[in-house]
C-alpha positions in Angstrom: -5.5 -3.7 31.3 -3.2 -3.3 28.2 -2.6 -0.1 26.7 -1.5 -1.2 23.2 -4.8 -1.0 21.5 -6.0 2.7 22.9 -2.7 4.0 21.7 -2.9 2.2 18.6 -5.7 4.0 18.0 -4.9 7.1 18.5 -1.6 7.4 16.4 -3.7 6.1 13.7 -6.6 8.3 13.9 -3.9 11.3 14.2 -2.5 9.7 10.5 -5.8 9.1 9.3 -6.5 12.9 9.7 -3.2 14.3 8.7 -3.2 12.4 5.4 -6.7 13.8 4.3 -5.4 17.1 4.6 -2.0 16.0 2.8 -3.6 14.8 -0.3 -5.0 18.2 -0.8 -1.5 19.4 -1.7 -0.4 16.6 -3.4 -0.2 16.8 -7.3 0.6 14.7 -10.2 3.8 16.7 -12.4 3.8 15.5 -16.1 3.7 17.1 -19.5 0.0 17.1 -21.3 0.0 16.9 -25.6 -3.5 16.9 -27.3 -2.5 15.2 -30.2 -0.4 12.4 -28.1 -1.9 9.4 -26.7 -2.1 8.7 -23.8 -2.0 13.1 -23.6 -0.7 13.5 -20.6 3.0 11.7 -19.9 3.5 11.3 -16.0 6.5 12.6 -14.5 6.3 11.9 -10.7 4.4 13.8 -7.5 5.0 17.3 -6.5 3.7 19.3 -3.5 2.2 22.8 -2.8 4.0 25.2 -1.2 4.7 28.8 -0.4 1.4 30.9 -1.6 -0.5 28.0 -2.7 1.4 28.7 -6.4 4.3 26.6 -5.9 5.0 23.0 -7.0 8.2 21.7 -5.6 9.1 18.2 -7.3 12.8 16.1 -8.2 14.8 17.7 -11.1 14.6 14.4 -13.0 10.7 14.4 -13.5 10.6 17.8 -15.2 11.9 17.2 -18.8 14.7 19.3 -20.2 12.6 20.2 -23.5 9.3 21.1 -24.0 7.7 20.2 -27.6 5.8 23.5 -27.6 5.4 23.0 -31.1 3.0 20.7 -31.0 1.5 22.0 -28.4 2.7 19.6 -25.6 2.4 21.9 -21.7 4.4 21.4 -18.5 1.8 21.1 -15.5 0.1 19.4 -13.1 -3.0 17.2 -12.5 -5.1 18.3 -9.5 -8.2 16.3 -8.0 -10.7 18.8 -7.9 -15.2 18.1 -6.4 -15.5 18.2 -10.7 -12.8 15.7 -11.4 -9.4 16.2 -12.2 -8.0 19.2 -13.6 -4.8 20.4 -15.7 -2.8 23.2 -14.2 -0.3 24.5 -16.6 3.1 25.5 -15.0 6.0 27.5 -15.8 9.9 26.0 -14.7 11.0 28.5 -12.6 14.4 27.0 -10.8 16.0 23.7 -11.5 18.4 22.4 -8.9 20.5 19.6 -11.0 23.0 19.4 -7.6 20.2 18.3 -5.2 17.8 16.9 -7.7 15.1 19.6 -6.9 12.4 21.8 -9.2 10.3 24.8 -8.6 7.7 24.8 -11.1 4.8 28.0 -10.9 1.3 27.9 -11.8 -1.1 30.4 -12.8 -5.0 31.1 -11.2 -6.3 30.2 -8.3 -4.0 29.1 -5.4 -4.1 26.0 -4.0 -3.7 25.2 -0.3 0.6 24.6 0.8 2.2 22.8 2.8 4.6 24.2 5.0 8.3 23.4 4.8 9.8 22.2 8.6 13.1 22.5 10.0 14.9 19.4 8.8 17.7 20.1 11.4 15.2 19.2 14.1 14.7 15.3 12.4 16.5 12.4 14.3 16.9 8.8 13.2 14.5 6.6 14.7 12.1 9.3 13.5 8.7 8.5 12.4 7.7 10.2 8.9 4.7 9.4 6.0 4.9 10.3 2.5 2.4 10.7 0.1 2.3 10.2 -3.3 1.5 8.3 -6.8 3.9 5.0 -6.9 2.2 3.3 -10.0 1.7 6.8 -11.5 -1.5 7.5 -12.9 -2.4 4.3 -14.2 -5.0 3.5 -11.3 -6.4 6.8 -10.9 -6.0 10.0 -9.3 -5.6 8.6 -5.6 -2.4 9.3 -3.9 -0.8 6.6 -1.8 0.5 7.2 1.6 3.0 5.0 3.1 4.8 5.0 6.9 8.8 5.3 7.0 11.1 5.4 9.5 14.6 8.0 9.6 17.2 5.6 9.1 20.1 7.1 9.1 21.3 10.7 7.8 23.8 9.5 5.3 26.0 11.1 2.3 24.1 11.0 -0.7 27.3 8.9 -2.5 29.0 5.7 -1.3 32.6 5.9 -1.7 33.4 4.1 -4.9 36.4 1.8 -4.1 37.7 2.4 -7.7 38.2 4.8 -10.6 36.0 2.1 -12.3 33.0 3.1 -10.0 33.0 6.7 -10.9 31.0 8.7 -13.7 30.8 12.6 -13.6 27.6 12.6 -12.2 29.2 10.5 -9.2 32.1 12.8 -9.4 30.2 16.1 -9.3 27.9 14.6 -5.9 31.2 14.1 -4.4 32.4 17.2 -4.9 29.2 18.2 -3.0 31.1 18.0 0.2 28.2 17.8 3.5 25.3 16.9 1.3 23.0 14.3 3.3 20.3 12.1 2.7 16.7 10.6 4.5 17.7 7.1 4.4 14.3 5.8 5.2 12.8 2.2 6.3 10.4 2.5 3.7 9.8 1.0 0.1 9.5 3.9 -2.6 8.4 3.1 -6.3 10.0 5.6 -9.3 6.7 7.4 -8.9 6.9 8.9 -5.6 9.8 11.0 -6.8 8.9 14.1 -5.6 6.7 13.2 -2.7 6.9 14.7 0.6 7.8 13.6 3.8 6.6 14.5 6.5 5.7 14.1 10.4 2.8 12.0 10.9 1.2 14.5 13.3 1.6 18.0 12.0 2.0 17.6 8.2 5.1 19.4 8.2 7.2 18.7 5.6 10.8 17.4 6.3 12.2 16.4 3.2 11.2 15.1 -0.6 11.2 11.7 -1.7 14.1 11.1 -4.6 14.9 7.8 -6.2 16.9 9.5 -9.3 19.6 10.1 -6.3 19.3 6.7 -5.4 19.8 5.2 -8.8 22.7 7.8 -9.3 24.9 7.3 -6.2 24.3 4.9 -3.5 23.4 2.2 -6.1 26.8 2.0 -7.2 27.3 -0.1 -3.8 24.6 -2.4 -3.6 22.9 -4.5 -6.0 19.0 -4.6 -5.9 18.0 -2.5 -3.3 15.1 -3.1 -1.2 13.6 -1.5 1.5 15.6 1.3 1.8 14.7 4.5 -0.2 16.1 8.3 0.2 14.7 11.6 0.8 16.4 15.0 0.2 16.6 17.0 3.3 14.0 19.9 3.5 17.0 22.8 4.1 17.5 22.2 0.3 13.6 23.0 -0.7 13.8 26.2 1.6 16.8 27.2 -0.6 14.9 26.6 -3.3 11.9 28.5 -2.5 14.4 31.5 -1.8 16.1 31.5 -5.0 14.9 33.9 -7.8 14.5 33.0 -11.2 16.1 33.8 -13.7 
C-alpha cells in the first residue's frame, strides 16, 4: 500500500495548523491620514516579536518622513474578533545596511513570534511565509506561500563593470559576509517584510525582502521569476538587541 497520501496529509495538516497561529502575528505596516483617501497608505507586512510590542518589517516600507502635520501616523493594521484595528507605532531602529526596521507600539501586547537560529537553515530547506502580496486591496487576509532554501548567497552579484555600480551597490559590497535566503518561491512587493519560517514550529528564520532584490542581484538578471530573497534572521536578533536612540 502506498504511503504518499498519509504523509501528504500530515505535512499539510502540520502547515494548516502552523499558519493559523502565524497569521495572529502577522500585521499590515503603512502610514494612516484622516484627511487622505484612501487613509491609510500600505507599506508591506511586519511581524510580532519580542514582548508582543515589536514589529519588525524591511527599512524600505517605513517612510523617511512622517506628515505629522496633517496628522498622517506610522502604524499597523491588526485583524481583531471586531474587525480590523489601527495600532499606532513609534520608529525605533532603522537598519539601512540590511534593509530592516523595528517599529514599537503602545497598549495591549500582541502575541510574538519567536526569532530561530538561522545558522541551523540548510538549502534544500523547507520554509512558508506569510504575508499581504496584493497589499490591502482584497482584504485583511494574509497569504501564505511554501518556499524552498535555495541557496545562501551574497546579497550583490559582482557587477562586471564600473557601469554596473551605484553607491547603493557600492555600500552592499562593502558589506563583506552579508548573505541572503534565495528561496524557490514567488514574492510580490507586498510581502516585504514577511517572515519565514519552518513549516512545523513557526520559528522564524529570516524576513522576506524584495527592496534587496531590486537593489543588488537585479543588476544581473533581467525579469526575475521565481526566485525571491530573505534576509537571514541573525540580522533581526541584532536588531532586536540594539537600543534606540
Amino acid at each position: 500500500m502506498s504511503m504518499i497520501g498519509p504523509v501528504q496529509q500530515a505535512g499539510a495538516a502540520t502547515l494548516v495548523e502552523t499558519v493559523a497561529r502565524v497569521k495572529r502575528s502577522v500585521v499590515a505596516v503603512g502610514t494612516y491620514m484622516p484627511t487622505r483617501s484612501p487613509a491609510l497608505s500600505f507599506g508591506g507586512t511586519g511581524f510580532v516579536a519580542g514582548d508582543g510590542l515589536t514589529v519588525i518589517t524591511n527599512s524600505h516600507v517605513v517612510p523617511d518622513v512622517i506628515d505629522t502635520e496633517r496628522k498622517e501616523a506610522l502604524g499597523v493594521l491588526v485583524a481583531t474578533a471586531e474587525g480590523v484595528s489601527f495600532r499606532p507605532a513609534v520608529l525605533e531602529v532603522r537598519d539601512r545596511e540590511h534593509d530592516l526596521a523595528r517599529l514599537r507600539l503602545s497598549g495591549a501586547p500582541l502575541v510574538p513570534l519567536s526569532v530561530g537560529d538561522a545558522g541551523q537553515a540548510a538549502e534544500g530547506q523547507a520554509l512558508a511565509f506569510t504575508g499581504f502580496p496584493l497589499g490591502v486591496v482584497l482584504g485583511l487576509h494574509p497569504v501564505t506561500h511554501r518556499a524552498m532554501l535555495s541557496a545562501i548567497t551574497p546579497a550583490v552579484m559582482p557587477v562586471r563593470s564600473a557601469q554596473g555600480l551605484n553607491p547603493r551597490v557600492i555600500s552592499q559590497l562593502r558589506g563583506a559576509g552579508f548573505k541572503l535566503f534565495q528561496l524557490d518561491a514567488t514574492a510580490y512587493p507586498g510581502n516585504s517584510g514577511s517572515p519565514l519560517y519552518d513549516p512545523e514550529t513557526g520559528v522564524v528564520m529570516g524576513i522576506i525582502n524584495m527592496g534587496m532584490v531590486k537593489g543588488g542581484r537585479e543588476n544581473a538578471i533581467t525579469n526575475p521569476s521565481g526566485i525571491s530573497y530573505a534576509v537571514p534572521a541573525q540580522h533581526i536578533h541584532a536588531l532586536m538587541q540594539q537600543k534606540s536612540p
